[in-house]
C-alpha positions, 0 to 999 in steps of 0.5 A: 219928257223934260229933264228936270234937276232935284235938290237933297231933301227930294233924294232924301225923301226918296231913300229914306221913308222918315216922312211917308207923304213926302216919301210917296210923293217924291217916289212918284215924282222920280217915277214920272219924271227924267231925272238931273242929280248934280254931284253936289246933291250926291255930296250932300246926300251921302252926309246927310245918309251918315250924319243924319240916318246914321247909314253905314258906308256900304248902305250909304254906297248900296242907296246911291247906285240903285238911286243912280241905276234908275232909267230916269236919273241921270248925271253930268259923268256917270262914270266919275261918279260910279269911280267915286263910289267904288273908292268909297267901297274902298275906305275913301271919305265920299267928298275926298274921292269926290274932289280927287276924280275932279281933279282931272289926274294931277297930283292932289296935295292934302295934309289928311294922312287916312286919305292919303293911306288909303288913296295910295292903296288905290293907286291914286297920286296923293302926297302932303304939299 
């Protein structure tokens, strides 16, 4: 079966039932195809589940492991990603938790003190430049 990669509106569909033909049709589609989610594609949709469907993180967090639980869904690092979200379980902003596990281990430098609060209760290395 050739892996084939999808954009937002396809995930979004997929998780939210807010348009039932799109819904069905992209539910079938990750039924029948394998499956390449790009982490930019899970950065947006984490932000369009809260700014646009007004998810709550634990939603946002419980939609995104079962959507990458699936046998068909595949990613480029599961294991960063499923990092990512466990900080994100923790209080870390998604794209914040994104950018650090990207960030191959170096100190990160950031002026968002809530990130920095929370990345240290997390034992990640994060200081103001």
């Amino acid at each position: 079966m050739e892996i084939v990669a999808v954009d937002t509106t396809v995930v979004i569909r997929f998780l939210v039932d807010d348009t039932p033909s799109e819904a069905k049709r992209a539910r079938a589609f990750f039924e029948t195809h394998r499956i390449h989610l790009a982490e930019s594609v899970l950065l947006e949709t984490e932000w369009v589940l809260r700014a646009v469907y007004a998810f709550s993180p634990t939603e946002i967090s419980l939609a995104l492991r079962s959507l990458l639980r699936l046998s068909t869904v595949s990613v480029d690092d599961r294991a960063a990603v499923m990092q990512v979200l466990d900080w994100f379980d923790q209080g870390l902003d998604f794209a914040d938790a994104l950018h650090y596990v990207r960030s191959t281990g170096l100190e990160f430098k950031t002026f968002d003190k809530k990130f920095i609060s929370k990345g240290l209760k997390n034992g990640l290395r994060l200081s103001v430049p």
